[in-house]
C-alpha positions as protocol buffer text, in pm:
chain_id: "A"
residue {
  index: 1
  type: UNK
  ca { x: 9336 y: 10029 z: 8723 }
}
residue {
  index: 2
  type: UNK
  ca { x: 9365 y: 10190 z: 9069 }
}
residue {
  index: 3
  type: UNK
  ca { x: 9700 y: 10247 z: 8960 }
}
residue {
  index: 4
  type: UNK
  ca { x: 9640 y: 10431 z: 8660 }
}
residue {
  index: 5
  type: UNK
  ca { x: 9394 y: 10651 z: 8832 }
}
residue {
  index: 6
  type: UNK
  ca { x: 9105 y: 10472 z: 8688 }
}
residue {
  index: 7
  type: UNK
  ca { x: 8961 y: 10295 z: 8991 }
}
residue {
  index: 8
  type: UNK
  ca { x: 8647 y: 10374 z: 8904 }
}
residue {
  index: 9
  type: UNK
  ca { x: 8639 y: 10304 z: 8570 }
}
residue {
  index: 10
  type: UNK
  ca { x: 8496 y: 10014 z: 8414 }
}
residue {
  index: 11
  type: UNK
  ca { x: 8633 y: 9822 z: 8106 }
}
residue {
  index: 12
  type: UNK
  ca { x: 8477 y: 9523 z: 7924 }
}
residue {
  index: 13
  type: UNK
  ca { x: 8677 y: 9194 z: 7836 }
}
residue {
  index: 14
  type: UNK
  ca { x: 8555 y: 8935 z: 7528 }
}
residue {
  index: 15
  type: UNK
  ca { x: 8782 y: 8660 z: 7475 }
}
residue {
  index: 16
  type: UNK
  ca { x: 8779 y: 8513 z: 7115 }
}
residue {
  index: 17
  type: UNK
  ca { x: 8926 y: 8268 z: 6898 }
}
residue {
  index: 18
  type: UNK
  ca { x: 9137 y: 8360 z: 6576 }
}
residue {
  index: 19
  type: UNK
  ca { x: 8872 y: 8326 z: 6382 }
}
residue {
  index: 20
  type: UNK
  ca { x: 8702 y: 8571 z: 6578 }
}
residue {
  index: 21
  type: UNK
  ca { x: 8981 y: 8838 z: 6636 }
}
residue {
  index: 22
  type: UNK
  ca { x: 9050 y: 8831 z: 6264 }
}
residue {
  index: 23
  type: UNK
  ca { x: 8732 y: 8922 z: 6150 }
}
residue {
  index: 24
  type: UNK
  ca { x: 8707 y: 9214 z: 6450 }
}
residue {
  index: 25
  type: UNK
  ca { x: 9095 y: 9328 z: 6302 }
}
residue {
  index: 26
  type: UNK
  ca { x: 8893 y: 9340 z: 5895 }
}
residue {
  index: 27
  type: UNK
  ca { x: 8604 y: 9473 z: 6001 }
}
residue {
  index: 28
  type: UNK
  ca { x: 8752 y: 9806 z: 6165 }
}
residue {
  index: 29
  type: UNK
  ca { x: 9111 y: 9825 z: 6134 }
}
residue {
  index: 30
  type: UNK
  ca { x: 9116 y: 9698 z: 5797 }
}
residue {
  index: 31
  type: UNK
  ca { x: 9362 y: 9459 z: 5902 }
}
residue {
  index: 32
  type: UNK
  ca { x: 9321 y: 9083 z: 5764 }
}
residue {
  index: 33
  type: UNK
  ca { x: 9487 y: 8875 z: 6034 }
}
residue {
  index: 34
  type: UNK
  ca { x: 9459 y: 8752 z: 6336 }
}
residue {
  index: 35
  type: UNK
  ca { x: 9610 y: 8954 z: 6642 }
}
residue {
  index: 36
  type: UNK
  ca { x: 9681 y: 8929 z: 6984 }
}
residue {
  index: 37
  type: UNK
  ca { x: 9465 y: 9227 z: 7130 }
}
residue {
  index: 38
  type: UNK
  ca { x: 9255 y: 9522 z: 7005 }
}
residue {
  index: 39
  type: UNK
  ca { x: 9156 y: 9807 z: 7231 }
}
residue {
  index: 40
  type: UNK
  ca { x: 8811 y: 10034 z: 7148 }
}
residue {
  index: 41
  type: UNK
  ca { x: 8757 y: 10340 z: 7349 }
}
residue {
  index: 42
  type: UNK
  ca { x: 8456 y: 10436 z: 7428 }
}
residue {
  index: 43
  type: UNK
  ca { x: 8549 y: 10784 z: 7537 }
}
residue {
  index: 44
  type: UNK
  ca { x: 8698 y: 10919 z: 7211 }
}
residue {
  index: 45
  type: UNK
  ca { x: 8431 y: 11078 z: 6926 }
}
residue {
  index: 46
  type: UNK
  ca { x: 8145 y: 11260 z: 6928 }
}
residue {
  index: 47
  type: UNK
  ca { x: 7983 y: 11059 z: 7191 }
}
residue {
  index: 48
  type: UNK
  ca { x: 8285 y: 11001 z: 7409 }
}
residue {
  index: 49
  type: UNK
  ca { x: 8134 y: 11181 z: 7720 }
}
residue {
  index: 50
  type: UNK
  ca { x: 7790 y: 10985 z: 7809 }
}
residue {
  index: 51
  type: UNK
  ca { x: 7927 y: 10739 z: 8028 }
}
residue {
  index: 52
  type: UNK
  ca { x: 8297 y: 10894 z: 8135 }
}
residue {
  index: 53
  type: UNK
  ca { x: 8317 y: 10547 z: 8332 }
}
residue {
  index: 54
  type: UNK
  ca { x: 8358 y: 10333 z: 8083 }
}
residue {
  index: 55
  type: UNK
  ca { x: 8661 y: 10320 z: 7961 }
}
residue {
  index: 56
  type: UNK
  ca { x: 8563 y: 10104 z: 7654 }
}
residue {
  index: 57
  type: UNK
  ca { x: 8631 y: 9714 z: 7526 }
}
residue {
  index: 58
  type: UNK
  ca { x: 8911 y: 9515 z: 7485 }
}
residue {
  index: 59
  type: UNK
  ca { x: 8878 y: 9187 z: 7288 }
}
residue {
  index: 60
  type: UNK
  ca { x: 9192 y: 8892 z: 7350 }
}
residue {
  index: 61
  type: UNK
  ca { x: 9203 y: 8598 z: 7133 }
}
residue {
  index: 62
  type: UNK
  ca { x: 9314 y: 8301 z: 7339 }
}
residue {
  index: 63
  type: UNK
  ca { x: 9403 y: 8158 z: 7087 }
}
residue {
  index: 64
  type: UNK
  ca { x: 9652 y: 8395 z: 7022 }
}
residue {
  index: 65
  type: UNK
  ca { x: 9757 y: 8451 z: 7343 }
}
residue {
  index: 66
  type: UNK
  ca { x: 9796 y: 8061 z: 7418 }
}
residue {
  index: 67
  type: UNK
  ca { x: 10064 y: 8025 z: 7119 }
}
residue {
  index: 68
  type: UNK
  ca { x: 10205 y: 8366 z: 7225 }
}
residue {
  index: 69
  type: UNK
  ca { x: 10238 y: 8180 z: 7555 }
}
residue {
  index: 70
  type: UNK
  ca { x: 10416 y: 7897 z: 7469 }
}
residue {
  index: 71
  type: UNK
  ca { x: 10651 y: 8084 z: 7234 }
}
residue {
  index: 72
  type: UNK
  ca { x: 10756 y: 8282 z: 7504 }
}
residue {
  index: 73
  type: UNK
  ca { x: 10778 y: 8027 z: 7774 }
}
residue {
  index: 74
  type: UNK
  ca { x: 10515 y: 8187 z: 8032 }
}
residue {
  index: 75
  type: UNK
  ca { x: 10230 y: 8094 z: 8186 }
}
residue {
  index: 76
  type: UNK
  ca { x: 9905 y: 8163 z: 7963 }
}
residue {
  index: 77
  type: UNK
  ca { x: 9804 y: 8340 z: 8257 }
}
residue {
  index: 78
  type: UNK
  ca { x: 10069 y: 8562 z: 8252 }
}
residue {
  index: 79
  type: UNK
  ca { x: 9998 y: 8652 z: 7910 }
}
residue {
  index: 80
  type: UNK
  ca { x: 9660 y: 8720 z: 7942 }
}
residue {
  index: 81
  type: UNK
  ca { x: 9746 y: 8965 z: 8235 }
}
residue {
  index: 82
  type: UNK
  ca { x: 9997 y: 9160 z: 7961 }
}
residue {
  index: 83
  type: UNK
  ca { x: 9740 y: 9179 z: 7700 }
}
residue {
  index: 84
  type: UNK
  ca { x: 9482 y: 9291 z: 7948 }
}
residue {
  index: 85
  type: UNK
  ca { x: 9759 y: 9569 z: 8056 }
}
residue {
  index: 86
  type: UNK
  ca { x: 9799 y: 9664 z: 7719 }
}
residue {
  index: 87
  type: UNK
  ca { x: 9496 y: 9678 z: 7622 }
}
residue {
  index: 88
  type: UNK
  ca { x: 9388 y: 9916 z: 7877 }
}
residue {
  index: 89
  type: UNK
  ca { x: 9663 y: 10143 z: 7808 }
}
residue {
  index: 90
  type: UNK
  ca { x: 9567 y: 10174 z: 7487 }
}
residue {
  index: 91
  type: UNK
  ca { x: 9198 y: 10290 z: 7597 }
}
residue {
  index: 92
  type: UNK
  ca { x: 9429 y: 10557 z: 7816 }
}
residue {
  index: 93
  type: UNK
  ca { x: 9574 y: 10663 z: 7499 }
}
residue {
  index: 94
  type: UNK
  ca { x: 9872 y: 10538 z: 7553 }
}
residue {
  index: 95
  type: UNK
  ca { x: 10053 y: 10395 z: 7166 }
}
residue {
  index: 96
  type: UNK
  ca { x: 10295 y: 10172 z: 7017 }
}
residue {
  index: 97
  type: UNK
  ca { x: 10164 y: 10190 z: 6644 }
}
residue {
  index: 98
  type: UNK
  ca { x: 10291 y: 10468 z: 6431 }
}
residue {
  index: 99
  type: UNK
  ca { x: 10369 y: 10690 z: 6737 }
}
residue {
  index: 100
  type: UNK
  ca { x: 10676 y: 10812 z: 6752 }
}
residue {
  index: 101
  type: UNK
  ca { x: 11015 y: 10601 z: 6981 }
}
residue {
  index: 102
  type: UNK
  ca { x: 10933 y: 10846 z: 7275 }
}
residue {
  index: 103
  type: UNK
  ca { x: 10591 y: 10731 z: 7294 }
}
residue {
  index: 104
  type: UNK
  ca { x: 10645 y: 10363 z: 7201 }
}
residue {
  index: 105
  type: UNK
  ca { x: 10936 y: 10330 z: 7475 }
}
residue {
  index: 106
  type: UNK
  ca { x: 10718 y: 10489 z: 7738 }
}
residue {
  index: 107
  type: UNK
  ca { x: 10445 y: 10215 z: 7659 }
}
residue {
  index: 108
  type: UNK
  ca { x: 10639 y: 9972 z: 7694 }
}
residue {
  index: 109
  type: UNK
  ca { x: 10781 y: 10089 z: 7979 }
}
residue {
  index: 110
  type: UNK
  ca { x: 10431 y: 10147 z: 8199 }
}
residue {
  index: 111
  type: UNK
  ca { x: 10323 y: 9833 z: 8055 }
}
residue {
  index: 112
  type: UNK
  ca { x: 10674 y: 9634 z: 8185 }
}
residue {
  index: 113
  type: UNK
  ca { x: 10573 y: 9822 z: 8522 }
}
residue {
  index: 114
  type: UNK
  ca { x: 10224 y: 9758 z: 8568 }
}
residue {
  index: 115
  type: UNK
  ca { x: 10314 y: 9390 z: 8472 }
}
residue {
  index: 116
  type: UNK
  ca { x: 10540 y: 9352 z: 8734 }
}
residue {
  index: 117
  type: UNK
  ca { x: 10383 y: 9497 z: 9020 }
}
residue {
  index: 118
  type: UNK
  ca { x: 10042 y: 9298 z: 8936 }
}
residue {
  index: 119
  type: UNK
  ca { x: 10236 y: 9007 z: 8917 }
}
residue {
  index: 120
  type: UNK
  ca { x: 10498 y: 9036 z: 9233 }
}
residue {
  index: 121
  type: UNK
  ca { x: 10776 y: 9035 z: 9023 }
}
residue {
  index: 122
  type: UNK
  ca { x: 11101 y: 9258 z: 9056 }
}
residue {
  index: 123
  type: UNK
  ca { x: 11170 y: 9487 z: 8820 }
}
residue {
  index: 124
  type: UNK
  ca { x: 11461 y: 9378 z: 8624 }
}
């Protein structure tokens, strides 16, 4: 966060099963599956500016994230700490979903570096 300018900010985490996350991904994305991650900002809309430190909520299903994991062949903990980066880009308004290649490759890009330095890894 201090990274990102956003030292002061605040941002909630809720950590779900599928289950869970699905229902979330109906309810208001309209979306019936499970996911990994969804971001909700709570400084966008009409009300976006009564608490400018709060950056909003981002909800992680573990269970998700735990087969995600595996798949992958990382630590769950390492997942979790990519999910949590990309969720909070997404609350900076960063996006990967029908945004154009510029802006998809530049997420991925911040969220590659933020990943790395939180974790001690080089850069590859």
């Amino acid at each position: 966060m201090k990274y990102l300018n956003c030292g002061d900010k605040a941002v909630s985490l809720l950590f779900v099963d599928d289950k869970e996350i699905r229902e979330i991904n109906r309810r208001y994305l309209s979306r019936n599956y499970p996911t990994n991650v969804i971001s909700f900002s709570l400084t966008e809309g009409e009300f976006g500016n009564i608490n400018p430190n709060i950056l909003g909520d981002i909800v992680i299903s573990a269970e998700t994230a735990l087969r995600d994991a595996e798949k992958s062949d990382i630590t769950l903990n390492d997942e979790l700490a990519f999910l949590m980066i990309h969720g909070i880009l997404h609350l900076l308004d960063y996006n990967h979903e029908n945004a154009s290649q510029v802006k998809t490759q530049t997420m991925k890009k911040k969220e590659r570096e933020l990943f790395f330095m939180l974790k001690g890894y080089e850069i590859q």
